[in-house]
C-alpha positions as a Markdown table, in Angstrom:
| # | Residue | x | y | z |
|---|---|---|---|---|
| 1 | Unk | 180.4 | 110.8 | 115.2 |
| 2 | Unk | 180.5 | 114.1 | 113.8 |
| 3 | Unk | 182.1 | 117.2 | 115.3 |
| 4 | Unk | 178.6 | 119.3 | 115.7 |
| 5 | Unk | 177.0 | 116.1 | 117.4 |
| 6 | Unk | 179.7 | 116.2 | 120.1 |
| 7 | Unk | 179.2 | 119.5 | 120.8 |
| 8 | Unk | 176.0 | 119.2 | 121.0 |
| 9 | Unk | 176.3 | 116.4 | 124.0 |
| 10 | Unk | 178.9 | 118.1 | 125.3 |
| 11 | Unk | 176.4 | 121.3 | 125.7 |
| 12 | Unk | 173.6 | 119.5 | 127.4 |
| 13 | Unk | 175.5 | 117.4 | 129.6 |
| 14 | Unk | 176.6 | 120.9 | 131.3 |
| 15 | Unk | 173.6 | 122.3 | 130.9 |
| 16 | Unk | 171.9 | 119.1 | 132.8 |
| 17 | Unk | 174.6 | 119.7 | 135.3 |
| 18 | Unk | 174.0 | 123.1 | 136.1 |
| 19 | Unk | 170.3 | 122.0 | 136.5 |
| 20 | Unk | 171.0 | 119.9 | 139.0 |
| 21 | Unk | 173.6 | 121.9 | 140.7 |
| 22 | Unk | 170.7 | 125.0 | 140.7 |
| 23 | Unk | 168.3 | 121.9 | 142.3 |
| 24 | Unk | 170.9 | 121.9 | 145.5 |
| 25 | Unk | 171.0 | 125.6 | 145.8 |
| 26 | Unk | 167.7 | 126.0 | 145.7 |
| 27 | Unk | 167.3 | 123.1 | 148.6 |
| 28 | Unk | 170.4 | 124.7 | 150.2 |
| 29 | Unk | 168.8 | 128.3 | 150.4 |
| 30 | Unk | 165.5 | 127.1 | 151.5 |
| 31 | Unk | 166.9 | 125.4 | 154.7 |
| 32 | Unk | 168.7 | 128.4 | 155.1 |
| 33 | Unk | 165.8 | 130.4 | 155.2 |
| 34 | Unk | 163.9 | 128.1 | 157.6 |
| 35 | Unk | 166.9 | 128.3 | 160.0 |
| 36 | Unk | 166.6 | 132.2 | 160.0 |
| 37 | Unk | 163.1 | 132.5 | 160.4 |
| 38 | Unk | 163.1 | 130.0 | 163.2 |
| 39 | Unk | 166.2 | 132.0 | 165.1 |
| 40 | Unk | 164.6 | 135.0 | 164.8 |
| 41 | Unk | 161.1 | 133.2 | 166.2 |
| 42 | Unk | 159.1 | 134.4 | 162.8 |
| 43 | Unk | 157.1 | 131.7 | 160.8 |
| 44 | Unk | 158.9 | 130.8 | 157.2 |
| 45 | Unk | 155.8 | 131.7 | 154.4 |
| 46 | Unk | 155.1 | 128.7 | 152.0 |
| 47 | Unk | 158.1 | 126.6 | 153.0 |
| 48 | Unk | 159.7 | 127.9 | 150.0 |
| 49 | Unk | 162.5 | 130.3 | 148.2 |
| 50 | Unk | 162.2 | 131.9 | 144.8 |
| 51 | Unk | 165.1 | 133.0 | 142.8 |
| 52 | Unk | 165.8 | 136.7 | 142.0 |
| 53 | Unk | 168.6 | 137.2 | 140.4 |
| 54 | Unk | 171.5 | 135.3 | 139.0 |
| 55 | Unk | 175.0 | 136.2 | 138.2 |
| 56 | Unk | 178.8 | 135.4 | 137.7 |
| 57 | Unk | 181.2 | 137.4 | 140.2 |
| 58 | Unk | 183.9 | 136.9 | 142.5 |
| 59 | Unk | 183.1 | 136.0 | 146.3 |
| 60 | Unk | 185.0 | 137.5 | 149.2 |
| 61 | Unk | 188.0 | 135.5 | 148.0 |
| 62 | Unk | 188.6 | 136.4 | 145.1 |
| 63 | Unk | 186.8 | 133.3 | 143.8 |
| 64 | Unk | 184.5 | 133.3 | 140.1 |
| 65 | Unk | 181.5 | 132.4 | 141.7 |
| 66 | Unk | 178.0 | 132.0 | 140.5 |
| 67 | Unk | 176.1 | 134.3 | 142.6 |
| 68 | Unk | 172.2 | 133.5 | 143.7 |
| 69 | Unk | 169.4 | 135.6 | 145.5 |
| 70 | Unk | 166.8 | 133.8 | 146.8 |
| 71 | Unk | 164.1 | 136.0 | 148.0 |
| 72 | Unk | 161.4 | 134.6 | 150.8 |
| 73 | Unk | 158.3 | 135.7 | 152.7 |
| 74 | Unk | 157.8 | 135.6 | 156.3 |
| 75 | Unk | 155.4 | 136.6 | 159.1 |
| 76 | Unk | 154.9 | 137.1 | 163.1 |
| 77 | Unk | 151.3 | 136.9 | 163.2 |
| 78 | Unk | 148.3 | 135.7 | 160.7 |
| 79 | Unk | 148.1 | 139.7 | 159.4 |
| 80 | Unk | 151.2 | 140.9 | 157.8 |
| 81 | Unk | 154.0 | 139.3 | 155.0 |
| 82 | Unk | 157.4 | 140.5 | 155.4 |
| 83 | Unk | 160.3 | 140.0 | 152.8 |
| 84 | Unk | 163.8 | 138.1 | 153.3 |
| 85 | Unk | 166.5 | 138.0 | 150.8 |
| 86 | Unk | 169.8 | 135.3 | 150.9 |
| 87 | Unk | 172.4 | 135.6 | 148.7 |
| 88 | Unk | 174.5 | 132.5 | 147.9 |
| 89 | Unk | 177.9 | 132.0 | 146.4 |
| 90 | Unk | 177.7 | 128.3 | 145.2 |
| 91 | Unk | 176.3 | 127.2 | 148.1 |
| 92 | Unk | 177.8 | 129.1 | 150.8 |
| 93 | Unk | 175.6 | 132.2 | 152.4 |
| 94 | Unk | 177.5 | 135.2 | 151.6 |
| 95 | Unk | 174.3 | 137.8 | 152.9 |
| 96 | Unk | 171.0 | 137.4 | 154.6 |
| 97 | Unk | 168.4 | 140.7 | 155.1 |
| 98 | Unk | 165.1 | 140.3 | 156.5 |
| 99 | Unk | 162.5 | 143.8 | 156.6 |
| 100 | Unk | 161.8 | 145.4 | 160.0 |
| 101 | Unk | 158.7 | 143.8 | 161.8 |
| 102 | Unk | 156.9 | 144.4 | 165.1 |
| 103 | Unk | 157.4 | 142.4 | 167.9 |
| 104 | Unk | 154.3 | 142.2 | 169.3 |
| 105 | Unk | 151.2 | 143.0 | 167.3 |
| 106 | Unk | 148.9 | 144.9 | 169.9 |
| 107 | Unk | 148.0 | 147.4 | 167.4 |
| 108 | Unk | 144.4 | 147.5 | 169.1 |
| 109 | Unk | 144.6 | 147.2 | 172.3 |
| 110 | Unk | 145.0 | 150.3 | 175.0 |
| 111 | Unk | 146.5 | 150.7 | 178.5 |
């Protein structure tokens, strides 16, 4: 076996395990998500989390982490999409945010 061809199997074997470690954090930051929106008695859009950004950096120990944000949709009622955003180092949540909503949507109703 030549030199390049081990490289080359050395290569995708980490590549193939990043892609299953991203698989994970992805699950992991979707459950996440649920959990939140289901605290904060809001319905979790789509079931789902898409990935924003990725990054190498250190987390709040000092650690080399790979850094995710997921970003998500949720809602309170059938007429407005709000925005959440998790950030995970590995697959630990280091940050949620969610936008401002209403409460309660009486927007047309009087007293």
């Amino acid at each position: 076996m030549y030199l390049s061809e081990l490289f080359i199997i050395i290569c995708m074997t980490i590549l193939i395990g990043f892609w299953f470690d991203s698989m994970k954090v992805n699950e992991t930051a979707r459950i996440i998500g649920a959990k939140i929106c289901r605290k904060n008695n809001v319905q979790f859009l789509d079931e789902t989390v898409h990935l924003s950004s990725i990054k190498l950096a250190k987390n709040k120990h000092g650690q080399l982490k790979i850094i995710r944000k997921y970003k998500f949709e949720f809602t309170n009622s059938e007429f407005h999409r709000y925005a959440g955003e998790l950030t995970l180092a590995g697959r630990v949540l280091q940050s949620s945010h969610m936008d401002v909503y209403r409460l309660n949507d009486i927007d047309s109703q009087e007293y």
